[in-house]
C-alpha positions as CSV (number, residue, x, y, z in Angstrom):
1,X,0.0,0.0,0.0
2,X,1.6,3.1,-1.2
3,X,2.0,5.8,1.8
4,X,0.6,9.6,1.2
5,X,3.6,12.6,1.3
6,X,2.0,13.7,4.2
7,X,2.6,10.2,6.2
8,X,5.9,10.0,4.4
9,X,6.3,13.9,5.9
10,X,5.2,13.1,9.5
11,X,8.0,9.8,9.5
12,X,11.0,13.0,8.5
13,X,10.2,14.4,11.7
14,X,10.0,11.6,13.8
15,X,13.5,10.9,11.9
16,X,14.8,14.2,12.3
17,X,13.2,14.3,16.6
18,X,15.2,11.4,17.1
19,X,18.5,13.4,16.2
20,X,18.1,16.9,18.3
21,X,16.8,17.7,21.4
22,X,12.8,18.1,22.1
23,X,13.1,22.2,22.5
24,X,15.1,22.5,19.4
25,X,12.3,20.1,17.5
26,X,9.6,22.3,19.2
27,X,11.4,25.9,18.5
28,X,12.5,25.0,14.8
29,X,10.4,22.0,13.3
30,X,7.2,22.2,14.9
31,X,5.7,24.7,13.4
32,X,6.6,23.5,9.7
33,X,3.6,22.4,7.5
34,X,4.2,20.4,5.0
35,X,2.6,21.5,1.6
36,X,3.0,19.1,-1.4
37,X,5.0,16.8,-2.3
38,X,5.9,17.3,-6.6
39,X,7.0,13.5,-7.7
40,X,7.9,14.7,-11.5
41,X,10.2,17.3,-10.1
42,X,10.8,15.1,-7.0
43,X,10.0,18.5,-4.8
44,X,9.0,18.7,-1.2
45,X,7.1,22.2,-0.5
46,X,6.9,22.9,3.4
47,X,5.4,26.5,4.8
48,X,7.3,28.2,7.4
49,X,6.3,31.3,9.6
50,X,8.9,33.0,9.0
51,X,11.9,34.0,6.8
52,X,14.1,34.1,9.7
53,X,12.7,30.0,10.5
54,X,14.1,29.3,6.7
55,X,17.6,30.8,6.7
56,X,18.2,29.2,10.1
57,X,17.2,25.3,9.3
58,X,19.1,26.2,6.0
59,X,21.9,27.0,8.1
60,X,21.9,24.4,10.8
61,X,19.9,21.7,9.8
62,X,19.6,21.3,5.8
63,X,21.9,17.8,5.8
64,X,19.5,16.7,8.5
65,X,16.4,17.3,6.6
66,X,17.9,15.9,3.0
67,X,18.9,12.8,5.4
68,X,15.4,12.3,6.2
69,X,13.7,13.7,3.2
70,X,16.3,10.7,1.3
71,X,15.3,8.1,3.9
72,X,11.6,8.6,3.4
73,X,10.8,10.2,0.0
74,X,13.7,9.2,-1.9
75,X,17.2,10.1,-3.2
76,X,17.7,13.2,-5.0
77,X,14.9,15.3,-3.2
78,X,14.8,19.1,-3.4
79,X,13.1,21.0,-0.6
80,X,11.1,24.1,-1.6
81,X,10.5,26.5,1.4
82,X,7.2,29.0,1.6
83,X,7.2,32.0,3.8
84,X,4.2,33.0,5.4
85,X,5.1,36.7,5.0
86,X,1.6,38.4,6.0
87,X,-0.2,37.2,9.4
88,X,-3.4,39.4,8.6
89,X,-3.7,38.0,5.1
90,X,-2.7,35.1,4.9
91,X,-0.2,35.6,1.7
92,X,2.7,33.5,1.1
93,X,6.3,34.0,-1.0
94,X,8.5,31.3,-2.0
95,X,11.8,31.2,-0.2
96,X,14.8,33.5,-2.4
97,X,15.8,31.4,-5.4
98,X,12.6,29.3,-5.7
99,X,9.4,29.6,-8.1
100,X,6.0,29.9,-6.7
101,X,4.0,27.1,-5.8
102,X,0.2,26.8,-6.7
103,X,-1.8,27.7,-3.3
104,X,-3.8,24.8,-2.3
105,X,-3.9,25.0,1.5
106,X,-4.9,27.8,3.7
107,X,-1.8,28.9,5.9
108,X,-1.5,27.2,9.0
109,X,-3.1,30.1,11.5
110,X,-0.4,30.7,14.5
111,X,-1.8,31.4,17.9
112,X,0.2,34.4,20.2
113,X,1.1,34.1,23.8
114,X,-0.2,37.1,25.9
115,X,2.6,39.0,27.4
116,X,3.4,41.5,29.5
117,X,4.8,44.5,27.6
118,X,8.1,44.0,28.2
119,X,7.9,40.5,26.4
120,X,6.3,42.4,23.3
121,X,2.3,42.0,24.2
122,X,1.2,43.5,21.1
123,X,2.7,42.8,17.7
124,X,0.1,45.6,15.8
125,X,2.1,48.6,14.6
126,X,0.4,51.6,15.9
127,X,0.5,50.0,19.8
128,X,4.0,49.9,19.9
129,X,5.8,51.7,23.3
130,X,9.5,53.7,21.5
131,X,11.1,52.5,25.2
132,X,12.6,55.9,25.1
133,X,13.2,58.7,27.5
134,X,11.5,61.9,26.2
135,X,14.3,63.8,28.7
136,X,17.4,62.9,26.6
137,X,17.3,64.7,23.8
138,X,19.8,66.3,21.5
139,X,18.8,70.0,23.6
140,X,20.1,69.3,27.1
141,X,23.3,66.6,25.3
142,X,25.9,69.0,25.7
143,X,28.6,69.6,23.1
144,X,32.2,69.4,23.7
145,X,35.4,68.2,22.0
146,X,35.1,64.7,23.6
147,X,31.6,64.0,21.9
148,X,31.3,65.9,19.3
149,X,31.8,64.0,16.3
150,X,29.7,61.5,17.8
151,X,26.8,64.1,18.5
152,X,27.1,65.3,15.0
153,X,26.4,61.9,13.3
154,X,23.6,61.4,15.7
155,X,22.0,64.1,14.7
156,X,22.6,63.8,11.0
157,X,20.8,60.0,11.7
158,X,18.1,61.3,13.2
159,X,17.5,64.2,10.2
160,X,17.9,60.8,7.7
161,X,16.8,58.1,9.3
162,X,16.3,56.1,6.0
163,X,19.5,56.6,4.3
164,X,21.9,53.6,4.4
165,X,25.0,56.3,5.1
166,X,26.5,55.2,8.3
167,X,24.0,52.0,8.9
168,X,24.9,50.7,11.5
169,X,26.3,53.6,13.8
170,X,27.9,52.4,16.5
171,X,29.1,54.0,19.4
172,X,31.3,53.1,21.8
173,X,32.8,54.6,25.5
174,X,33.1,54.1,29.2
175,X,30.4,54.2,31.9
176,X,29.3,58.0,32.4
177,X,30.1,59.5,29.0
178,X,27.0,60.0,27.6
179,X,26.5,56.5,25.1
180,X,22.8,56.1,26.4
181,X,21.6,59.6,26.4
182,X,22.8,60.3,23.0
183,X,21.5,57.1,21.8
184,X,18.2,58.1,23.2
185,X,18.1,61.6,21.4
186,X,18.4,60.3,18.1
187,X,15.8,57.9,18.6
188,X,13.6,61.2,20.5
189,X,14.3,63.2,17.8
190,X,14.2,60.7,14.7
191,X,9.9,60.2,16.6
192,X,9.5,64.2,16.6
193,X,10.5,64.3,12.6
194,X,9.3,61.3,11.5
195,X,6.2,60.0,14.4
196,X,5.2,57.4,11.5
197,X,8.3,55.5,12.0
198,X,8.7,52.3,14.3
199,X,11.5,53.3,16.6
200,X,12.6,50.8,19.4
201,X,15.1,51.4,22.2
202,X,16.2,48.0,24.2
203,X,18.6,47.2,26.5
204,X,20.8,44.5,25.4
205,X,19.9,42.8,28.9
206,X,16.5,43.0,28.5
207,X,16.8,41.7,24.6
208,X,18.0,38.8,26.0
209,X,15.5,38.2,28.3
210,X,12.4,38.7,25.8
211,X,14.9,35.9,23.4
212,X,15.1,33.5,26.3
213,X,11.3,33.9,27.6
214,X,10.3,33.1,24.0
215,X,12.4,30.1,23.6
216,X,10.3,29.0,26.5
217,X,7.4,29.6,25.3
218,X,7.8,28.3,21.8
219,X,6.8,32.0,20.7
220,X,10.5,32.6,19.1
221,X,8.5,33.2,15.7
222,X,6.6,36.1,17.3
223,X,9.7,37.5,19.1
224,X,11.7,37.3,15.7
225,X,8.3,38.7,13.6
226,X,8.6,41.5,15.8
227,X,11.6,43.0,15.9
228,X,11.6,42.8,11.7
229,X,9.0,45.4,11.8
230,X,10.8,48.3,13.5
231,X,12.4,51.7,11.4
232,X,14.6,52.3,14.1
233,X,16.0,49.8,16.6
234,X,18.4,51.4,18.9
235,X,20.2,48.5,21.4
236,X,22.4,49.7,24.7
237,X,25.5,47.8,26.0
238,X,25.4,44.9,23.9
239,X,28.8,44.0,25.5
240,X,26.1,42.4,27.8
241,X,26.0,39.6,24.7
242,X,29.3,38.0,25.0
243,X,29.5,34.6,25.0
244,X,25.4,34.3,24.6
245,X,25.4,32.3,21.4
246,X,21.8,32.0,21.5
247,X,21.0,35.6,21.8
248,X,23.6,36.4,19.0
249,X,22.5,34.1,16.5
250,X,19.0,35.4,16.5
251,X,20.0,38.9,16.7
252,X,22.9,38.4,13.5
253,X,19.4,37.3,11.4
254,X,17.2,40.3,12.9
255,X,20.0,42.4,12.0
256,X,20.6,41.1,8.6
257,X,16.8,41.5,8.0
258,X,16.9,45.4,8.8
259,X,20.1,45.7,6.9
260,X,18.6,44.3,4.0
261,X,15.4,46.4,3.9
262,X,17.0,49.3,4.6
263,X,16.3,50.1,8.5
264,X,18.4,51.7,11.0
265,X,20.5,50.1,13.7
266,X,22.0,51.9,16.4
267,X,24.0,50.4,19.2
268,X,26.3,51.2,21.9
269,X,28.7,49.4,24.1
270,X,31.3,50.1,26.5
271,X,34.4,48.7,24.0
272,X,34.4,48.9,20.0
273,X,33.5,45.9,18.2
274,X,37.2,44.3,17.6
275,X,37.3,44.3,21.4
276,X,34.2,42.2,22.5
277,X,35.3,38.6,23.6
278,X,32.7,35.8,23.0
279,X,31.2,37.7,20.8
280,X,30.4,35.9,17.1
281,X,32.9,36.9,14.5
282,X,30.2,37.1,11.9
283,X,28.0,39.8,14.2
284,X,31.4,41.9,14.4
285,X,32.0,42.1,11.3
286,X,28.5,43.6,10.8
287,X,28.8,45.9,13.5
288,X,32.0,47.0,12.0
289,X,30.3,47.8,8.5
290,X,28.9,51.4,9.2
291,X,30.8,53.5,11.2
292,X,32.2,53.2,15.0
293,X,32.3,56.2,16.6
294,X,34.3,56.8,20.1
295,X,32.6,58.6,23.1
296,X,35.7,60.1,25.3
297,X,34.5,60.8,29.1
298,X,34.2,64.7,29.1
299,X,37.1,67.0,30.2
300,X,36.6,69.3,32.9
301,X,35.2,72.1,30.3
302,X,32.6,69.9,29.1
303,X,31.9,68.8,32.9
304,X,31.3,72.4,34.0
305,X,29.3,73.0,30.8
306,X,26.9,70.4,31.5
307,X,27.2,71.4,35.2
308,X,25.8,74.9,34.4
309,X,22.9,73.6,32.3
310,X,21.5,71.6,34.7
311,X,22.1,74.2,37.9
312,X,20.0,76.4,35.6
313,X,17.4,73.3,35.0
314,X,17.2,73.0,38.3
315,X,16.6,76.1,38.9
316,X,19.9,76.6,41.8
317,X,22.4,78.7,42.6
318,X,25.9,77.5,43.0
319,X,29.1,79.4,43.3
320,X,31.3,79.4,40.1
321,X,34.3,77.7,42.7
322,X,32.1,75.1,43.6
323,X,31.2,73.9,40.0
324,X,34.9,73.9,39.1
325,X,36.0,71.7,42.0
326,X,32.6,69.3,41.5
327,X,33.8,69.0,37.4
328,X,37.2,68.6,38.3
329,X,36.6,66.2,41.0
330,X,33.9,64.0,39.0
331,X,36.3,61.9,36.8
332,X,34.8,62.6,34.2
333,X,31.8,61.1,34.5
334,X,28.4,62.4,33.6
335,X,26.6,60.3,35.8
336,X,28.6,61.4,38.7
337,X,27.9,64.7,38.2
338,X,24.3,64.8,38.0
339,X,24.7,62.7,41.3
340,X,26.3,65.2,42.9
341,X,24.1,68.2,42.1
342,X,21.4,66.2,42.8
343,X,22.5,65.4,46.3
344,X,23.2,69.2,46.4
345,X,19.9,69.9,45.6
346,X,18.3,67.4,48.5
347,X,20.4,68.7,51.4
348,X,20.0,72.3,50.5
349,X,16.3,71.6,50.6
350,X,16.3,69.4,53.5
351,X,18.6,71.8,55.7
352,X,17.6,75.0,54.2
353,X,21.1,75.6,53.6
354,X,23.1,77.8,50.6
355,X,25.6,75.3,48.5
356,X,29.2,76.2,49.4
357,X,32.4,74.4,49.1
358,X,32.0,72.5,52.5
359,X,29.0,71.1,51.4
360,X,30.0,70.0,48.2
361,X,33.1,68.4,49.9
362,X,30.7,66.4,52.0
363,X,28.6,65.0,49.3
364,X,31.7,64.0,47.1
365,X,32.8,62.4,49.4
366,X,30.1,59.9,49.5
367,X,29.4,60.5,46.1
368,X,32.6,60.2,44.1
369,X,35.1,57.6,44.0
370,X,38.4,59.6,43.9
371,X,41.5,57.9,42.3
372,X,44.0,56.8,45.0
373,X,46.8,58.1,43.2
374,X,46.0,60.4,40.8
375,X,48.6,62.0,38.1
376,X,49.6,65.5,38.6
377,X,50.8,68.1,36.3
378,X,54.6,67.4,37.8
379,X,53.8,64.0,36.9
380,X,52.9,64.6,33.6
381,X,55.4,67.2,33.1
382,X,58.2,64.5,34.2
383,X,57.4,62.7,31.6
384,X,57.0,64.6,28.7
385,X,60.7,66.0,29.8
386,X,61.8,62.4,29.4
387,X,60.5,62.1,26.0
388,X,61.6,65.4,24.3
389,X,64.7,65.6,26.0
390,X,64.1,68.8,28.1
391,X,63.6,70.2,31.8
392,X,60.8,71.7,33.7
393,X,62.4,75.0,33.8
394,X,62.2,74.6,29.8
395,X,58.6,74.2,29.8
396,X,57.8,76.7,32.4
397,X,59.7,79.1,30.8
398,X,58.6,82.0,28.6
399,X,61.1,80.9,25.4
400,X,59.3,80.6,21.9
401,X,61.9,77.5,20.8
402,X,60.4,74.9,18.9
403,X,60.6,72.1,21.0
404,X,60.1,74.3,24.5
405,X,56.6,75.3,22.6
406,X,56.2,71.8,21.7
407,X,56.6,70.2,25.2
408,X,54.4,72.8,26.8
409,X,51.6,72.1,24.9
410,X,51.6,68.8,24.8
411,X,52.1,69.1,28.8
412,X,49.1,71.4,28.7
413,X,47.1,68.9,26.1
414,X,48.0,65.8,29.2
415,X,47.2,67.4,31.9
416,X,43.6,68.5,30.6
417,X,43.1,65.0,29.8
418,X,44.4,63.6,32.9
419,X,44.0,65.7,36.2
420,X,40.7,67.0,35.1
421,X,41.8,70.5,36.7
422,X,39.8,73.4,35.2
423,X,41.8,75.4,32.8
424,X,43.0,77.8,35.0
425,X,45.1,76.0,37.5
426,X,47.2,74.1,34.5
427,X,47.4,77.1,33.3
428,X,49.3,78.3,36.8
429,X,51.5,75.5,37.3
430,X,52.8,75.7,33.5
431,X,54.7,78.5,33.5
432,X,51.9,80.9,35.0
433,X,49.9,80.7,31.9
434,X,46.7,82.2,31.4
435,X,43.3,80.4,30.7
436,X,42.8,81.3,27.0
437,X,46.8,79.8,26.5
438,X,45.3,76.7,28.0
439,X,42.9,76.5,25.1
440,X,45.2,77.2,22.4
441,X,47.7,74.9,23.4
442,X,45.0,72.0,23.7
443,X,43.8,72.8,20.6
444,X,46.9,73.0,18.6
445,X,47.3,69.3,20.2
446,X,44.2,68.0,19.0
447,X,44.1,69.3,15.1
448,X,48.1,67.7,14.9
449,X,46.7,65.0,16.3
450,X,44.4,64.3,13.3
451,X,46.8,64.7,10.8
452,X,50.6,63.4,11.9
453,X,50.5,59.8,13.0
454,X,54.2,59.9,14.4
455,X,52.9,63.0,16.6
456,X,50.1,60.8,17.4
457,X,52.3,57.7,18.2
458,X,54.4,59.9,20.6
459,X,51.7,60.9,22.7
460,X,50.4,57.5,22.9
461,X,54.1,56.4,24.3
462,X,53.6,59.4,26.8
463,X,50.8,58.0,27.7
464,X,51.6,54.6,28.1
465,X,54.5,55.6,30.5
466,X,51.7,56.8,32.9
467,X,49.9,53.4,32.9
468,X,53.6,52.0,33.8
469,X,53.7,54.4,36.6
470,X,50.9,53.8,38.0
């Protein structure tokens, strides 16, 4: 008695159940329908719900399905997959590659778990929830030398948001220099420009979380279904990933899906993409494709800037002294600071007291976590004497000689960088300078920088000598 293609079907998955564990079957094979079976062309058609379902069985289990498809239907069996590309209407495509196949079963109707919001409740496009926080925005994100290239491309992303021209931006930094506020504005301003688009802002954690509960759930078609539909998708600290195969291998397919359609991808992270361990050489080099952009913590310029702005927020009033010492004392970390004037803010309140220097001492304190041995201007002056082969007294002095000038500035340059001393006092312990000299001479630093990589290699091996000194 000659078996129907659907029996022969139903023995390739007990074949192919026998072979992987019962959540992969469930997750990958379980929601496959098998469609017809074409004996002239020796064709099996199955349905799948989803793109992303096809490229990953053709990735990681095609031999096992030819295996069984061979054991049960035959040698020399092609597989045909169709995509079930519209839930509402129930239209189909053929996978890439493959002609269409006549329609003669209704698609398989796929029920939805009901979840919470923060495990994607609603997959209908006009309910979705942007995650984002309406107060970081491109108007209170400061600009300064340390972000603004960074700033600049983020606003230029958030004017564009459908060109492909730096897709994906990346940004990269240390805790407190502004990666999550920045990301936020362009995703806050890319809503007030364009409120039709689907913007999305997720932490990497909680990404990976939603993956994981829908693994569970067997709802990993929803989850993936999802995330496909977004304009924006903006993704925070996906260092958080490393060495989470599971989580990467379903975001490398989201991503290649946006990618491919043209959507934005945004992410941050606290190292740039050649520097995250356990992460999947194939997401790296996607990460890599657009344009990785460094977020520096702010100098003590920017940290009184953004001091300033939010003391007038905030409506307080806090002696110019005070901010200096709080910027300079901060580390440069944004974080910090807005800790600190908040903490201002509660004991002025609570003790009905003005905000001087003793109380800001107190709350830093507390507040702040102060380097144990921190580099000083002598420090840094030692060393840059080592390099160029001069003395203090050289670099202190008013002579206009080449390498004098030189080793100043680049004295001047370090020490803004590294004591996070307001402008002023470097300015005093070089040489008595004045605050606007400061400026120059950081300045001149910065454009050579750009342009002479031996310049740039010495101050790198200035550098470096603090690191052994320390």
């Amino acid at each position: 008695m000659n078996i129907s293609p659907e029996k022969l079907w139903d023995k390739c998955l007990a074949f192919i159940s026998k072979n992987i564990s019962e959540q992969t079957y469930n997750t990958w094979f379980k929601s496959i329908v098998f469609e017809a079976f074409n004996e002239e062309k020796k064709m099996v058609v199955i349905r799948v719900p989803s793109h992303f379902v096809c490229e990953y069985l053709e990735e990681h289990y095609v031999k096992l399905l030819h295996v069984a498809l061979s054991r049960e239907f035959g040698s020399g069996i092609q597989l045909s997959y169709r995509i079930v590309t519209d839930k509402e209407n129930k239209q189909t495509q053929t996978m890439e590659g493959e002609q269409p196949v006549e329609d003669t079963l209704k698609p398989q109707q796929r029920e939805h778990a009901n979840e919470s919001p923060n495990t994607l409740d609603s997959l209908a496009p006009q309910q979705i929830d942007s995650q984002l926080n309406p107060q970081l925005t491109f108007d209170n994100y400061i600009e300064g030398s340390s972000n603004l290239f960074s700033r600049t491309i983020g606003k230029t992303i958030a004017d564009n948001p459908q060109s492909m021209q730096f897709n994906p931006f990346f940004v990269f930094g240390p805790s407190g220099c502004g990666k999550t506020h920045l990301i936020n504005a362009i995703g806050v301003e890319t809503k007030r420009i364009f409120p039709e688009k689907r913007v999305l802002y997720i932490s990497a954690r909680l990404f990976e979380v939603q993956y994981t509960n829908a693994v569970l759930r067997n709802t990993i078609n929803d989850f993936i279904n999802f995330y496909q539909t977004i304009d924006v998708l903006i993704v925070d600290d996906i260092q958080e990933w490393e060495d989470k195969k599971g989580t990467q291998n379903t975001f490398f397919h989201i991503f290649n899906h946006l990618f491919r359609n043209g959507k934005r991808i945004i992410l941050a992270s606290d190292r740039p993409p050649v520097q995250l361990k356990g992460m999947n050489e194939r997401l790296i080099t996607r990460f890599s494709c657009g344009l990785i952009a460094e977020l520096q913590k702010p100098n003590v310029k920017l940290c009184v800037d953004i001091l300033e702005n939010k003391i007038r927020h905030e409506g307080l009033s806090i002696p110019e002294d005070v901010v200096e010492f709080i910027a300079s004392t901060a580390n440069g970390s944004v974080r910090d600071l807005q800790g600190v004037v908040n903490s201002l803010m509660a004991y002025s309140v609570v003790y009905n007291c003005s905000i001087d220097m003793k109380l800001a001492e107190r709350v830093i304190k507390h507040s702040v976590k102060v380097e144990n041995n921190p580099l000083t201007v002598e420090d840094i002056i030692e060393s840059v004497c080592q390099h160029y082969n001069v003395t203090p007294a050289n670099i202190n002095s008013r002579s206009r000689k080449k390498d004098y000038v030189m080793a100043r500035q680049v004295s001047i340059y370090l020490a803004q960088k590294y004591t996070k001393m307001p402008a002023s006092r470097i300015g005093r312990l070089v040489g008595g300078r004045d605050h606007s000299t400061v400026i120059y001479s950081c300045n001149q630093v910065e454009q050579r920088l750009k342009v002479d990589r031996k310049f740039s290699s010495e101050i790198s091996s200035i550098e470096n000598s603090f690191k052994i000194r320390n």
